[in-house]
VOZAZA-621606 format. One record per residue: residue number from 1; x negated, y negated, z negated of N, C-alpha, C, O in turn. Coordinates in pm, whole numbers, plus 50000, padded with zeros to 5 digits. Layout:
BEGIN
R   n   n.X   n.Y   n.Z  ca.X  ca.Y  ca.Z   c.X   c.Y   c.Z   o.X   o.Y   o.Z
R NUM     X     Y     Z     X     Y     Z     X     Y     Z     X     Y     Z
...
//
This chain:
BEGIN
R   n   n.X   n.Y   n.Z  ca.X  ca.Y  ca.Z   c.X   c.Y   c.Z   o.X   o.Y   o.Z
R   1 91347 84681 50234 91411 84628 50116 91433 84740 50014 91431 84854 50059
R   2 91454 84722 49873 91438 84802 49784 91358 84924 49772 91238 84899 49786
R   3 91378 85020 49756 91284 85149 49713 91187 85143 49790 91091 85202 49740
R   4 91158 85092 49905 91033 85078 50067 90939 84955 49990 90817 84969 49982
R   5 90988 84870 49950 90923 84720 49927 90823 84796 49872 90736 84824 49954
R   6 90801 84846 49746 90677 84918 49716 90603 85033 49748 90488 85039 49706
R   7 90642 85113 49807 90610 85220 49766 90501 85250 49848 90453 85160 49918
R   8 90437 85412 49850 90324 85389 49879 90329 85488 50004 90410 85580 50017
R   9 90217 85448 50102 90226 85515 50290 90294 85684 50248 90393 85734 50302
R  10 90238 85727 50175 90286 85886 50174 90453 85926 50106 90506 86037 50114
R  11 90499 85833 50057 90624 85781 50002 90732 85753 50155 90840 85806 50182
R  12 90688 85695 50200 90716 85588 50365 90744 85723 50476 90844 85770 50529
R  13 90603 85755 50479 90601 85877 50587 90579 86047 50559 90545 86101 50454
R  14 90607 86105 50678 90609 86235 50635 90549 86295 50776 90587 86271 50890
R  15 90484 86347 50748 90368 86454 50919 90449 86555 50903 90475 86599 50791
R  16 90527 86629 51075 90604 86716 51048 90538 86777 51134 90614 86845 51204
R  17 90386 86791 51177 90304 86868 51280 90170 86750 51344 90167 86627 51346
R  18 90071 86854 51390 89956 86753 51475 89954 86875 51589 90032 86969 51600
R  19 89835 86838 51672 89838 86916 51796 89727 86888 51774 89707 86810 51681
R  20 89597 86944 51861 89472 86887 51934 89469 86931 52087 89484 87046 52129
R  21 89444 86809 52164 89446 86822 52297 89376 86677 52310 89434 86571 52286
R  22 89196 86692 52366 89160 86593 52412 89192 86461 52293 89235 86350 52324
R  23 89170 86492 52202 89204 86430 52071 89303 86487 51974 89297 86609 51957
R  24 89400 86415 51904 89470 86445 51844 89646 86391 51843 89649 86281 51897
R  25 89753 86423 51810 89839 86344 51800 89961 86418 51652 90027 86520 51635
R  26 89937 86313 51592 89987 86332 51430 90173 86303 51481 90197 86199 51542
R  27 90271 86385 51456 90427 86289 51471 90445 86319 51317 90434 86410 51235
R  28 90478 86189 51326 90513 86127 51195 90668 86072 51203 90721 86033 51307
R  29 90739 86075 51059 90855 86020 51061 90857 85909 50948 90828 85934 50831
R  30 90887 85812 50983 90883 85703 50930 91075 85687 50829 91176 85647 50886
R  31 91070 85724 50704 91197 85694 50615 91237 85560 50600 91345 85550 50542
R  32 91191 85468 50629 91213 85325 50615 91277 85300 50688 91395 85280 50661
R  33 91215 85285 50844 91302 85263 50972 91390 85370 50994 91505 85349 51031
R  34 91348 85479 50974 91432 85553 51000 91401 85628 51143 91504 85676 51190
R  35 91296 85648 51216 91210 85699 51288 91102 85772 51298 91032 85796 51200
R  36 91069 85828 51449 91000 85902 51454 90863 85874 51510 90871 85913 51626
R  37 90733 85825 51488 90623 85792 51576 90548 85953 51607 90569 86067 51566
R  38 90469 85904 51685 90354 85966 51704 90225 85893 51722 90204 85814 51813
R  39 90126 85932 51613 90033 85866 51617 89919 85935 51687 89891 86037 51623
R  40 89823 85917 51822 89716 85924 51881 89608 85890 51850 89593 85770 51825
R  41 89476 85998 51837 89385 85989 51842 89279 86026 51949 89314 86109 52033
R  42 89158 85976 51957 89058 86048 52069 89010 86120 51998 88911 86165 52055
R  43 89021 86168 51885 88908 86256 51842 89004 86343 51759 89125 86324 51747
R  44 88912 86464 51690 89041 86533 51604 89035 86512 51504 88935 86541 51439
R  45 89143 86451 51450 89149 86330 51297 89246 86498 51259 89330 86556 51327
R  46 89173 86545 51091 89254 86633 51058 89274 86537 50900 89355 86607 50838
R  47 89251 86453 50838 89294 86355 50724 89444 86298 50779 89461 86250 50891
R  48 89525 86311 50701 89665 86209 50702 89631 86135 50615 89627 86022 50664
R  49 89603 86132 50511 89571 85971 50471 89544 85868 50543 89594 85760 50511
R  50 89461 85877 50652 89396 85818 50739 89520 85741 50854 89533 85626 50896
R  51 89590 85859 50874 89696 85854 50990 89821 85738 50916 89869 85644 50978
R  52 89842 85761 50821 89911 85668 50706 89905 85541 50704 89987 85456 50740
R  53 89761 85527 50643 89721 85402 50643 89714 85316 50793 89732 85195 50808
R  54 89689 85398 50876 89656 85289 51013 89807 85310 51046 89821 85223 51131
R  55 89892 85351 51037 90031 85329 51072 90113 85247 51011 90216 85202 51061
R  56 90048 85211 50838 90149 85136 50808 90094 85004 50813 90152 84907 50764
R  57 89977 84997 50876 89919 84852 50900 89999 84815 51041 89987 84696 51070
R  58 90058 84872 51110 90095 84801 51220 90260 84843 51247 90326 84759 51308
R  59 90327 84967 51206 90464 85000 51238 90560 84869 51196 90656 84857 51272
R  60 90555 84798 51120 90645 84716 51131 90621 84568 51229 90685 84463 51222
R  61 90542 84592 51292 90551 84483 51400 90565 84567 51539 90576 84502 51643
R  62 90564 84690 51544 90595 84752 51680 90718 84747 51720 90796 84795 51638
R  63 90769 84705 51821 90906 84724 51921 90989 84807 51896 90936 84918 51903
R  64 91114 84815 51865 91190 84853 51816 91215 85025 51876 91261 85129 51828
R  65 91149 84980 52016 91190 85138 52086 91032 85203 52071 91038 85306 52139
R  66 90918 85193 52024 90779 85205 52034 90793 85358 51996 90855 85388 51894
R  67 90747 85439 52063 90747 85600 52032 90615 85658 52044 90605 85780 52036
R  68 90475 85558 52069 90388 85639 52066 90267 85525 52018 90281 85406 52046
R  69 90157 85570 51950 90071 85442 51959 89933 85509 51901 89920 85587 51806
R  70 89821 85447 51999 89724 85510 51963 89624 85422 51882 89650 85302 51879
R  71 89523 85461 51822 89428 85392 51692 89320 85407 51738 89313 85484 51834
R  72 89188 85339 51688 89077 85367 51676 89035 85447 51544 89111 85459 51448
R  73 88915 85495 51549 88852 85515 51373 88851 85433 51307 88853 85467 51189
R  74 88847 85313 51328 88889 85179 51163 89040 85174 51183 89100 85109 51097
R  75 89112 85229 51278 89278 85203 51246 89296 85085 51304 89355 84999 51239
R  76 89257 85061 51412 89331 84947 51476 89417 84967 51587 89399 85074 51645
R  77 89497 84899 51627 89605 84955 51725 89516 84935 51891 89472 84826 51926
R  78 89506 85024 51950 89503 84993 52081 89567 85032 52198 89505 85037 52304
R  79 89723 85068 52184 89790 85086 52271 89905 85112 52186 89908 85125 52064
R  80 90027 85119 52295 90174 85130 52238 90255 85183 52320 90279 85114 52419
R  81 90326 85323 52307 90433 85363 52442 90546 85368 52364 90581 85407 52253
R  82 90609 85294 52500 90796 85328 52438 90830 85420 52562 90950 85422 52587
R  83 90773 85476 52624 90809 85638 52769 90847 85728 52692 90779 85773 52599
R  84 90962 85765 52723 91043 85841 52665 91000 86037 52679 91040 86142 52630
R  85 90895 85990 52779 90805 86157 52773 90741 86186 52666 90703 86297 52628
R  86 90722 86014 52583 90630 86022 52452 90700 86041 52326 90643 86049 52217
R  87 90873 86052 52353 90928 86069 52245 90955 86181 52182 91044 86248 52235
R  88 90906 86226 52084 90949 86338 51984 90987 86324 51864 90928 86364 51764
R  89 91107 86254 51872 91259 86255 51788 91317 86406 51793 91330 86463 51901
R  90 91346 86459 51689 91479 86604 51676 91585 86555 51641 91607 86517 51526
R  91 91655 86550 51725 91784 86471 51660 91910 86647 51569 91935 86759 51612
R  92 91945 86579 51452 92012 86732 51365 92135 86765 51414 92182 86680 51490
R  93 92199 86857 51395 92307 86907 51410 92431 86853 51309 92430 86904 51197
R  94 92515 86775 51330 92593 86709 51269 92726 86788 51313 92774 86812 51423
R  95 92778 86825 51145 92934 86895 51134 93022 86849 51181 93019 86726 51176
R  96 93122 86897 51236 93258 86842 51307 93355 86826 51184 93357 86916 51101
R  97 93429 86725 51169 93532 86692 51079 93623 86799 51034 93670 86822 50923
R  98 93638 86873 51174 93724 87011 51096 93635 87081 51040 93681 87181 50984
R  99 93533 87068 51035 93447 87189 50915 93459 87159 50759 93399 87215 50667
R 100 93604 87001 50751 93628 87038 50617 93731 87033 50614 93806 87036 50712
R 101 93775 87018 50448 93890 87044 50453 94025 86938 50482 93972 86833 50519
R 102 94103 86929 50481 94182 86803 50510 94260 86740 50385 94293 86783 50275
R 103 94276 86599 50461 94270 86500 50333 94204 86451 50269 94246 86395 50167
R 104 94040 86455 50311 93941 86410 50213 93917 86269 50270 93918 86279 50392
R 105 93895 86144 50232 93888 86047 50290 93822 85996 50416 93755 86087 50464
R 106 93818 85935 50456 93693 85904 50594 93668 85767 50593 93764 85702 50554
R 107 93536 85680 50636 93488 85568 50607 93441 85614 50801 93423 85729 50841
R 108 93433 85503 50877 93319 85515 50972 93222 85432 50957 93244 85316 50925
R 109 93094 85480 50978 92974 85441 50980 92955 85281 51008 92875 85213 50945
R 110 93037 85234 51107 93029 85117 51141 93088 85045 51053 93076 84923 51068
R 111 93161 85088 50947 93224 85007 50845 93139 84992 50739 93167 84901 50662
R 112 93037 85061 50715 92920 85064 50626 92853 84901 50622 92870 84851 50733
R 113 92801 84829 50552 92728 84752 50547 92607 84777 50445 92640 84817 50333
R 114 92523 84766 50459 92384 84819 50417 92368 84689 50301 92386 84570 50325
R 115 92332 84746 50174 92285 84627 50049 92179 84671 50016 92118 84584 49954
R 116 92117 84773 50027 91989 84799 49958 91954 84944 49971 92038 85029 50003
R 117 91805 84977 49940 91775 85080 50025 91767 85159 49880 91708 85105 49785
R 118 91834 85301 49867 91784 85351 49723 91696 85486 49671 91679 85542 49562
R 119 91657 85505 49788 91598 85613 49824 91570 85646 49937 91593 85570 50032
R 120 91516 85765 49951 91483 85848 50088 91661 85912 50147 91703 86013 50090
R 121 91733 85861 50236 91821 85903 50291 91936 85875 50188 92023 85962 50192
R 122 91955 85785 50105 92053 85701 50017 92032 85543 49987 91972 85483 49898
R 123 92100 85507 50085 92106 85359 50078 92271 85305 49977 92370 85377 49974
R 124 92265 85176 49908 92366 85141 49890 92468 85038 49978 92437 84927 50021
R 125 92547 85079 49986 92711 85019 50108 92759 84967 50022 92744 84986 49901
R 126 92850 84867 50098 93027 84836 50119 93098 84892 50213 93055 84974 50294
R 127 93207 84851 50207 93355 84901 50278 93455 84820 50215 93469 84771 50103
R 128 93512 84821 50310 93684 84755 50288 93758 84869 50259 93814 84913 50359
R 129 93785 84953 50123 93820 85044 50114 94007 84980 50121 94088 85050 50180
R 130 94052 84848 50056 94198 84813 50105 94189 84700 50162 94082 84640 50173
R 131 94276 84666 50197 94281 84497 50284 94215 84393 50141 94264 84395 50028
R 132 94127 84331 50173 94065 84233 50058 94018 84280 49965 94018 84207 49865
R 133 93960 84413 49950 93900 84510 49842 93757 84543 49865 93774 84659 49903
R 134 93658 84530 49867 93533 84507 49865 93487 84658 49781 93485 84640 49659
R 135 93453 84790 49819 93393 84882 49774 93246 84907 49741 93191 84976 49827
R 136 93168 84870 49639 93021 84931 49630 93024 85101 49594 93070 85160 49497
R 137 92959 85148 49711 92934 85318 49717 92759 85338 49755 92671 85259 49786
R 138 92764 85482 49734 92563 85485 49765 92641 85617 49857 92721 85708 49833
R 139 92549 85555 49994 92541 85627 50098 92448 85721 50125 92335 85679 50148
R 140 92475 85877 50128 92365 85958 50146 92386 86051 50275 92493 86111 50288
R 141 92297 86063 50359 92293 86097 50487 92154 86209 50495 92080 86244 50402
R 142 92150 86245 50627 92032 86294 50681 92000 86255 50757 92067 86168 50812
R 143 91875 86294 50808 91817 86265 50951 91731 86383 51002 91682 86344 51108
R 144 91691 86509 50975 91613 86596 51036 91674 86726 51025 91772 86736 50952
R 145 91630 86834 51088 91684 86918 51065 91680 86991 50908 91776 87052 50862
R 146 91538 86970 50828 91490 87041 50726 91619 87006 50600 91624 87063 50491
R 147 91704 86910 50644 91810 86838 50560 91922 86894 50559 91999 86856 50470
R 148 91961 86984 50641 92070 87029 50657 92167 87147 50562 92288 87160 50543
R 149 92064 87209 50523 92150 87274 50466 92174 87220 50303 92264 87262 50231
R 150 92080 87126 50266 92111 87064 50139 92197 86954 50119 92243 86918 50011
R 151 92221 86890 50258 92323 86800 50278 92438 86894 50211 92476 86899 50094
R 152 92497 86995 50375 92603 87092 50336 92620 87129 50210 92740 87121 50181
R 153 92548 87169 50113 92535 87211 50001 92585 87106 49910 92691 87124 49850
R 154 92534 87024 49897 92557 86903 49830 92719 86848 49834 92793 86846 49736
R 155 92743 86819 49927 92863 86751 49972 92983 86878 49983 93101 86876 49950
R 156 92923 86957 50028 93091 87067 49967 93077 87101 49813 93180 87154 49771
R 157 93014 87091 49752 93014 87076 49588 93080 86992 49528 93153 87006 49429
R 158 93045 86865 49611 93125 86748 49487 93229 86714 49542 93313 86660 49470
R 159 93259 86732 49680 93474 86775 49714 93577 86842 49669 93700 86828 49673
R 160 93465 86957 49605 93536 87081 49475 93547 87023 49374 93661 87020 49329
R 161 93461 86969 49312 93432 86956 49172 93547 86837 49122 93574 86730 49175
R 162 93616 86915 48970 93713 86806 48925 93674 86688 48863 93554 86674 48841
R 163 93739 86612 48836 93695 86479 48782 93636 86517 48600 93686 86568 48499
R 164 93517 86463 48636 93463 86464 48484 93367 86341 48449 93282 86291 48523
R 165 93398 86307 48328 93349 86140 48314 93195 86137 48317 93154 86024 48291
R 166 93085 86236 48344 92958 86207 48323 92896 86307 48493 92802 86376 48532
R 167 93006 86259 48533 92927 86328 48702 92998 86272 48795 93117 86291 48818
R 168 92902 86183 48864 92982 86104 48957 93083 86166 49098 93056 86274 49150
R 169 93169 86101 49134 93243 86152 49189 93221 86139 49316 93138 86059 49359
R 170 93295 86217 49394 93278 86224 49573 93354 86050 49575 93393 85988 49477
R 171 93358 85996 49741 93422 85893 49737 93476 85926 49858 93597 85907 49873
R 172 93382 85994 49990 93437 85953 50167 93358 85999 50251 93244 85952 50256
R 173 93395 86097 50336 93334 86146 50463 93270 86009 50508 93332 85904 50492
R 174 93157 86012 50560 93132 85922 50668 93100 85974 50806 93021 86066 50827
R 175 93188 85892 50925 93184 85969 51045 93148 85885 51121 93120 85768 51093
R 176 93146 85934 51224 93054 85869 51385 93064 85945 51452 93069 86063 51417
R 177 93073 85893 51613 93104 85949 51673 93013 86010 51801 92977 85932 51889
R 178 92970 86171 51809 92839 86221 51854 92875 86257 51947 92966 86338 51927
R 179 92844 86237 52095 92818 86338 52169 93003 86343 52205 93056 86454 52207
R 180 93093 86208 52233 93228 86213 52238 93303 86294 52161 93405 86353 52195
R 181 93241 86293 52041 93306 86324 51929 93326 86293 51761 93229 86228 51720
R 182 93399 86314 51682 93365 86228 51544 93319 86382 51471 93365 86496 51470
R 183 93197 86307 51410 93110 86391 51335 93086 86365 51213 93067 86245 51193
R 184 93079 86445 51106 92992 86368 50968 92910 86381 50968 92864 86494 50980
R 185 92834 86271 50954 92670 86203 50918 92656 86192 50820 92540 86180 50781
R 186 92776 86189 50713 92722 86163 50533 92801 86129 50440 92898 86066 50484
R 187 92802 86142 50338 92895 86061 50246 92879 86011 50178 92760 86005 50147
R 188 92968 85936 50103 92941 85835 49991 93015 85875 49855 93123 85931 49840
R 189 92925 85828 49763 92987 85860 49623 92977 85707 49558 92917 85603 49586
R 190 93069 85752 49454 93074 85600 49381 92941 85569 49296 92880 85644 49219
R 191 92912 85419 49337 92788 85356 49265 92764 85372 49119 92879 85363 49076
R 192 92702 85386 49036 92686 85391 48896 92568 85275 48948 92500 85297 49049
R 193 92556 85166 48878 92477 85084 48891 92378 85136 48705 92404 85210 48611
R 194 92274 85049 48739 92216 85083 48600 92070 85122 48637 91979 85107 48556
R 195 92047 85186 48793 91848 85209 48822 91867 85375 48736 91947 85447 48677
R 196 91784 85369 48764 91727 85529 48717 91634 85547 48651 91583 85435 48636
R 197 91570 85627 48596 91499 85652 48416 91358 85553 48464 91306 85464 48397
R 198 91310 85613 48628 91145 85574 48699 91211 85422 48692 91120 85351 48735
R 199 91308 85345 48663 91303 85233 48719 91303 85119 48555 91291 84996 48555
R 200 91320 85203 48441 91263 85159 48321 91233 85241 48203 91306 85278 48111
R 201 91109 85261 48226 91074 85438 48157 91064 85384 47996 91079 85458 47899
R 202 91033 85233 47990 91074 85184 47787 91195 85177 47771 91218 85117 47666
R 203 91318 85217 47841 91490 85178 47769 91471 85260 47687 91370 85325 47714
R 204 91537 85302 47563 91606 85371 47490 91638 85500 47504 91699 85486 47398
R 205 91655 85612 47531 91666 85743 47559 91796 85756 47444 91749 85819 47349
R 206 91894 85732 47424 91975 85780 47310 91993 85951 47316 91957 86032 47402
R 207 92051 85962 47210 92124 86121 47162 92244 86146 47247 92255 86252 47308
R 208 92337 86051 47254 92442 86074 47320 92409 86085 47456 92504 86125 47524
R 209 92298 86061 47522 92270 86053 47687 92276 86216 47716 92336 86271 47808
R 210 92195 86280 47609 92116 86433 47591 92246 86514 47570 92240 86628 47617
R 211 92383 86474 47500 92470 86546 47459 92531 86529 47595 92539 86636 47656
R 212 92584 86409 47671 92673 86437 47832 92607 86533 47886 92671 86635 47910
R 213 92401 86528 47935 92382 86627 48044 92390 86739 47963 92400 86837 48036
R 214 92389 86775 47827 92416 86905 47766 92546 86989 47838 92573 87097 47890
R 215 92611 86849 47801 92804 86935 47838 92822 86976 48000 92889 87063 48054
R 216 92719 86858 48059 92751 86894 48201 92682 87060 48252 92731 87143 48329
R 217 92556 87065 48180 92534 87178 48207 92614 87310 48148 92615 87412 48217
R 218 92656 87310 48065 92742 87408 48004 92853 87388 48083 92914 87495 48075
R 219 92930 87297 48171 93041 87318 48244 92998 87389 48326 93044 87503 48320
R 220 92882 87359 48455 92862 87440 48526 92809 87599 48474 92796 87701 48541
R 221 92790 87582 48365 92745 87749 48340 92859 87860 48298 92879 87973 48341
R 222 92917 87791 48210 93076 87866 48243 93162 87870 48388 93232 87968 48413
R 223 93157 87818 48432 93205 87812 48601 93148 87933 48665 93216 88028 48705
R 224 93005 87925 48673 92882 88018 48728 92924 88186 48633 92943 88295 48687
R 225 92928 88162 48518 92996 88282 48449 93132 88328 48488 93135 88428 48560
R 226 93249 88270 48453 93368 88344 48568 93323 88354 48682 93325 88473 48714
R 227 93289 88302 48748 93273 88356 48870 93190 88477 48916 93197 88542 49021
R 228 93100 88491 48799 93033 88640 48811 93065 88751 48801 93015 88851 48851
R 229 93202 88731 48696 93269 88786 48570 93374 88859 48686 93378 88978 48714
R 230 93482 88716 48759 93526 88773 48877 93504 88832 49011 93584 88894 49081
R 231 93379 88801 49034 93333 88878 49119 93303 89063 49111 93331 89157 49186
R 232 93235 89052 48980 93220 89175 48944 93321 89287 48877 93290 89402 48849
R 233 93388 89255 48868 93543 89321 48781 93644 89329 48874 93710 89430 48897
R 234 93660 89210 48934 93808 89192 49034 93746 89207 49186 93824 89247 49273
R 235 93631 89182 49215 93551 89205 49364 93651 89052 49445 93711 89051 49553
R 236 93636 88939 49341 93711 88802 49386 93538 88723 49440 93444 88697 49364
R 237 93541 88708 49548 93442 88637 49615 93438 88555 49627 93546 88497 49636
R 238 93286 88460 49642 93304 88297 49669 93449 88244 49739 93504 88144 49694
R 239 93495 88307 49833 93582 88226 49958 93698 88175 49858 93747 88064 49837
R 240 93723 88309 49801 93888 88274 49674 93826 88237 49598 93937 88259 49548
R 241 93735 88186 49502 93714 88110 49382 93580 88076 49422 93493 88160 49447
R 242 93567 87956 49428 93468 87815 49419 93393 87774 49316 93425 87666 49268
R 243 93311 87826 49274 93212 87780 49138 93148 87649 49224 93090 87641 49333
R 244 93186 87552 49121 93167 87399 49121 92993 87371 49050 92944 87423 48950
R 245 92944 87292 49125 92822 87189 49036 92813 87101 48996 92888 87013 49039
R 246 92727 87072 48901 92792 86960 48865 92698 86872 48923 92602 86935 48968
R 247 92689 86716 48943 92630 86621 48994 92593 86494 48888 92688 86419 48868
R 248 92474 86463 48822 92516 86410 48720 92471 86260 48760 92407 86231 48861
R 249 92520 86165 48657 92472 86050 48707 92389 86033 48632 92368 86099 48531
R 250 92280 85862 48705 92178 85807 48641 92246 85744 48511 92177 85684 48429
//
């Protein structure tokens, strides 16, 4: 649903390695489902286009647990493993709640309800943020390791950052619980509804759009300046002063 409905196999999937042994085997991660295949060959297929296309002709009718599946040269399916010897999932390293700071809100995952898909690793939610209060937020998460440090990055930025009317705001830890413990998997910021520039490239472009991301960038560049200013004069380091980014909206 949404951003998946169209888009195209190399959009969908991502090859994070092949092997050759007695053929080939492509692992692929599928952003839609949200999984990991591995696709098999008898021969050594070095084209991903190839691996693409015959995967997305059949991954959405494979078994929910399906972790391995092999093709012919026209891409037809002729086998399917869900053996867990065949699985090569990385599952990431997810932060412990005390790795922030306290008082920042918390949502659990299971309170999430999924409305639409809006990207690669940002879907849009609800929540019952009060008794009979219905919250629309856009949920952004990870899933691999290569995500991690831009998650971190991301999300301790906009917990700092003060309220300013042209950069959307933090909203809520989202947690779950890993490994008998509660972890963050992601957070949510508040929805700006409206699509994004790729989603109507004839609207209008006004002057005033160009003057907010102007100001937003000049906030963060004065920020980025004291903080250079103090670093270098007073020897005041990231830990005591926090240069903020800004986050802007669509």
């Amino acid at each position: 649903m949404g951003y998946f409905d169209d888009c195209r196999p190399d959009q969908r999937f991502t090859s994070s390695g092949k092997t050759y042994h007695n053929g080939s085997l492509w692992v692929v991660y599928d952003w839609d489902q949200r999984r990991t295949i591995t696709v098999s060959t008898s021969w050594e297929e070095d084209d991903e286009d190839f691996i693409f296309e015959a995967l997305v002709e059949h991954v959405d009718d494979l078994p929910a647990d399906a972790v391995l599946i092999q093709v012919s040269r026209d891409g037809e399916l002729l086998s399917c493993s869900s053996d867990i010897d065949d699985d090569r999932t990385m599952i990431p390293f997810y932060p412990s709640v005390a790795d922030f700071p306290q008082g920042l809100r918390r949502v659990r995952r299971s309170d999430l309800t999924e409305i639409d898909r809006l990207g690669v690793q940002a879907d849009l939610t609800t929540y019952e943020s009060l008794p009979g209060q219905i919250k629309r937020v856009a949920f952004k998460y990870y899933l691999n390791q290569a995500n991690i440090a831009v998650f971190w990055h991301e999300v301790n930025c906009l917990i700092r950052i003060p309220k300013y009317p042209n950069i959307v705001q933090f909203d809520s830890l989202v947690v779950d619980t890993v490994d008998s413990e509660d972890k963050v998997v992601g957070f949510t910021t508040n929805f700006i509804p409206g699509g994004t520039v790729l989603d109507n490239v004839s609207r209008v472009f006004k002057l005033k759009y160009l003057k907010q991301l102007i100001e937003v960038r000049c906030l963060f560049c004065l920020r980025m300046t004291l903080h250079i200013w103090l670093t270098v004069n007073y020897c005041i380091g990231h830990r005591l002063y926090q240069p903020q980014i800004g986050h802007c909206s669509r």
